[in-house]
C-alpha positions in Angstrom: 117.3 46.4 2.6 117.7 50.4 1.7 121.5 51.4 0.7 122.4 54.3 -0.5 125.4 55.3 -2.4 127.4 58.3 -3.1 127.9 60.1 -6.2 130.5 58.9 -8.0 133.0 62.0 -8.3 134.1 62.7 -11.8 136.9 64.9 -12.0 137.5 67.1 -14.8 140.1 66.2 -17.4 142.9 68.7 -16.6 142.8 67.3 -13.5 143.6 63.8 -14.1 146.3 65.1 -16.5 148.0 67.3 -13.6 147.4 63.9 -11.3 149.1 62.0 -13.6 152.1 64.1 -14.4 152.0 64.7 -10.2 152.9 61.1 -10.5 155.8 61.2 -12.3 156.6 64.1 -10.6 156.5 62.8 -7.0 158.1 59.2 -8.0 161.3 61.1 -9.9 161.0 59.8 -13.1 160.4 63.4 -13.7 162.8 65.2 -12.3 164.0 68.6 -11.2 165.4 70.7 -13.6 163.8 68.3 -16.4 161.7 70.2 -19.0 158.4 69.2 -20.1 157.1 67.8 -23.6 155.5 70.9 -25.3 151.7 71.0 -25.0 151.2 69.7 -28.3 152.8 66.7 -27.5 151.9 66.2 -24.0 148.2 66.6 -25.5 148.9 64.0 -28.2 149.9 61.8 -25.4 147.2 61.9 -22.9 144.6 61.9 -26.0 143.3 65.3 -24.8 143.0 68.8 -26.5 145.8 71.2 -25.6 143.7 73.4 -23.7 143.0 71.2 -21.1 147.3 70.2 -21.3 147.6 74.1 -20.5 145.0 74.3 -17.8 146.8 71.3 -15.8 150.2 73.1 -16.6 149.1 76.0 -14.8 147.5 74.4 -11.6 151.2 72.8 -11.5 152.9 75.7 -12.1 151.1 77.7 -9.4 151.5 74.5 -7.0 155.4 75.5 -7.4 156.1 72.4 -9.4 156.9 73.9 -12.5 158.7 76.6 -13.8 159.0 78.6 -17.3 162.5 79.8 -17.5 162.8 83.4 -19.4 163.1 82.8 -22.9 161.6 79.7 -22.6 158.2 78.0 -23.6 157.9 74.7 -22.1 158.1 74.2 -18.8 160.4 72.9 -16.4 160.0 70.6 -13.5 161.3 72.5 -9.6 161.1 71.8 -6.4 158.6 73.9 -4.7 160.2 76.2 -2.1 159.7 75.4 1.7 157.5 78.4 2.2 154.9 77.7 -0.7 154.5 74.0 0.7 154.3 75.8 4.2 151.9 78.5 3.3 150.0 75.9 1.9 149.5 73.8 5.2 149.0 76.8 7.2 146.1 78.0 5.1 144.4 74.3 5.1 144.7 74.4 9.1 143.1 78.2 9.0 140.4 76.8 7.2 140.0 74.0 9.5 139.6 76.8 12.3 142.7 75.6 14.3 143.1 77.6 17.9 146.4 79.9 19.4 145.8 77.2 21.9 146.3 74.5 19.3 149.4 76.7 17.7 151.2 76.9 21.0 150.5 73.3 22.3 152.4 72.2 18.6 155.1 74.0 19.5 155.6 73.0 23.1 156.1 69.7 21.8 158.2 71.1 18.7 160.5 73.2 19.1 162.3 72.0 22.4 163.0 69.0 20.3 164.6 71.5 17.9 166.7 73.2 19.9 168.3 70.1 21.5 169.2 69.2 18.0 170.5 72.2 16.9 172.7 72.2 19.8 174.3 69.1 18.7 174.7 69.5 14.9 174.9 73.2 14.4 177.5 74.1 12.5 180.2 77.9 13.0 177.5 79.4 10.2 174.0 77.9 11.9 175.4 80.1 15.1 176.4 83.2 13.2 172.8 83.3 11.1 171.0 82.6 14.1 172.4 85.3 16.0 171.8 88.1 13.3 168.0 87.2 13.8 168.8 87.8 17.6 170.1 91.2 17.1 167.4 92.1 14.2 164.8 91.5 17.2 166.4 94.2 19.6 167.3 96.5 16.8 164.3 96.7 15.2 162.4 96.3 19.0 160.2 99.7 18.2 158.7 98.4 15.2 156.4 95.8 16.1 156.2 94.0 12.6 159.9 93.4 12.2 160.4 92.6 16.1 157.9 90.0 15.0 159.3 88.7 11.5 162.4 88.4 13.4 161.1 86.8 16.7 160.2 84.3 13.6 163.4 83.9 12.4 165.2 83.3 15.0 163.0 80.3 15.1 163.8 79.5 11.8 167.2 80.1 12.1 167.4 77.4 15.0 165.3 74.8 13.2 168.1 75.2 10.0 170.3 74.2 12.4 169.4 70.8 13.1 169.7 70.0 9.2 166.1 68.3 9.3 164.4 69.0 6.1 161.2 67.5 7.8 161.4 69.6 11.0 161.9 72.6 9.1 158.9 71.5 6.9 156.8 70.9 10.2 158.2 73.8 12.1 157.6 76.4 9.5 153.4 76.5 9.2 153.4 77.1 12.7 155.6 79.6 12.7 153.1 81.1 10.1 150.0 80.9 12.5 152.5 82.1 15.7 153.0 85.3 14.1 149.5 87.1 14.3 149.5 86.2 17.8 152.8 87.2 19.0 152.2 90.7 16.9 148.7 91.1 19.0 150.8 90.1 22.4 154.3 92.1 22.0 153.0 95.8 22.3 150.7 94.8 25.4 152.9 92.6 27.6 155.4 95.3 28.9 158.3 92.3 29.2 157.6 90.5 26.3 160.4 92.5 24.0 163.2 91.9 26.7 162.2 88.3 27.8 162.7 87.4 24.4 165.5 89.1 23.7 166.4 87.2 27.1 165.6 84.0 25.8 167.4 84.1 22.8 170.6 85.1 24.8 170.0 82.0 26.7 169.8 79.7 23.8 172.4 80.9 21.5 174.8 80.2 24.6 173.4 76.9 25.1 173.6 76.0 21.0 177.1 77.5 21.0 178.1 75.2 23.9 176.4 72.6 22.4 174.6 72.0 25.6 171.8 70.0 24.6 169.5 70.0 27.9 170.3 74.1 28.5 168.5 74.2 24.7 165.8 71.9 25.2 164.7 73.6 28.6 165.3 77.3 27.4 163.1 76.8 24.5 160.6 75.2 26.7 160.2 78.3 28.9 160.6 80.2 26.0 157.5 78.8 24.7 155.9 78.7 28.1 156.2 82.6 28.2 153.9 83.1 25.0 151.2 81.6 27.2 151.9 83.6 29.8 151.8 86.7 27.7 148.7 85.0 25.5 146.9 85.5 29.4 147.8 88.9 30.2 147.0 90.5 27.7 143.4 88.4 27.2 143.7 86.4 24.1 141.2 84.3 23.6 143.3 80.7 23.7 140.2 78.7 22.1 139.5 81.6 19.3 140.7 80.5 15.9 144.4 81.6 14.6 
């Protein structure tokens, strides 16, 4: 009988010293706001020369794990902000060549789900933050990047409301690979700029009333409508984001 193995990987040192201190990250016994061992002694520790400490240090640090306050050598352990982890996952789903179609089936299922939360736990604040990205959208409705950025937002703005920190952490890549396509769709569609405008009328009155199935459906034709747009204009639904 023929069987074959794999090679068996071997990682380089830095990298089982960032894995380990990972670790301790991720399980809290390190935690935020705690500052390292300096790399003298974390390379005592690990029985490895302090270049390969600083090497590890710095594929942390660039993860947004750790943090050198000014004035400060050693490093201190942070929570990476939503956006790094998010542009993270958006990139590794670029890479993997995910489609517009793929995007906008994600947030069919998403974001109604969103909004019908938000409707019930938004709080006097959630409403006023999500209606300044509303009116950013139709002031700033001639320049196509901002109309965009905002059209974001307001997305954003909703998904803060329903004071899910694993929605927001779902929502937000998506929102990252929605904007190239709504930028390519906005100056073609000749209704896009007041059906959104439109939409977001519709859904702040429905998260102000707290009118959970007026949010769900809103944001499901709100959604709906990106296809619609996606069609008129030709985007290639199956072409990668």
């Amino acid at each position: 009988m023929n069987v074959e193995f794999s090679p068996i990987r071997v990682e380089p040192a830095y990298r089982k010293v960032a894995s380990a201190l990972l670790r301790r990250i991720t399980d809290r016994t390190l935690s935020a706001g705690e500052r390292l061992p300096p790399e003298t002694e974390l390379a005592r520790q690990f029985g490895v020369n302090r270049s390969t400490v600083r090497e590890a240090l710095r594929e942390l640090e660039s993860g947004g794990l750790l943090v050198r306050r000014r004035g400060s050598k050693r490093l201190m352990v942070t929570h990476p902000e939503d956006e790094v982890i998010a542009g993270g996952v958006s990139r590794a789903l670029a890479l993997h060549e995910v489609s517009v179609l793929d995007v906008w089936e994600a947030l069919t299922m998403i974001e109604p789900s969103i909004a019908e939360t938000a409707a019930r736990r938004r709080t006097a604040q959630d409403l006023q933050r999500i209606a300044v990205a509303a009116e950013g959208f139709v002031r700033k409705g001639g320049d196509t990047v901002a109309a965009v950025q905002f059209a974001a937002d307001f997305f954003r703005r909703v998904g803060a409301a329903t004071h899910n920190r694993v929605l927001l952490l779902a929502q937000e890549p998506l929102l990252q690979l929605l904007e190239p396509s709504l930028q390519a769709m906005i100056d073609k569609v000749p209704q896009a700029r007041a059906r959104i405008a439109g939409a977001h009328r519709h859904l702040i009155e429905a998260v102000r009333g707290r009118d959970v199935e007026e949010a769900r459906s809103w944001m499901a034709k709100h959604i709906r409508d990106f296809r619609r747009g996606y069609d008129y204009c030709g985007i290639d639904m199956a072409g990668p984001v």
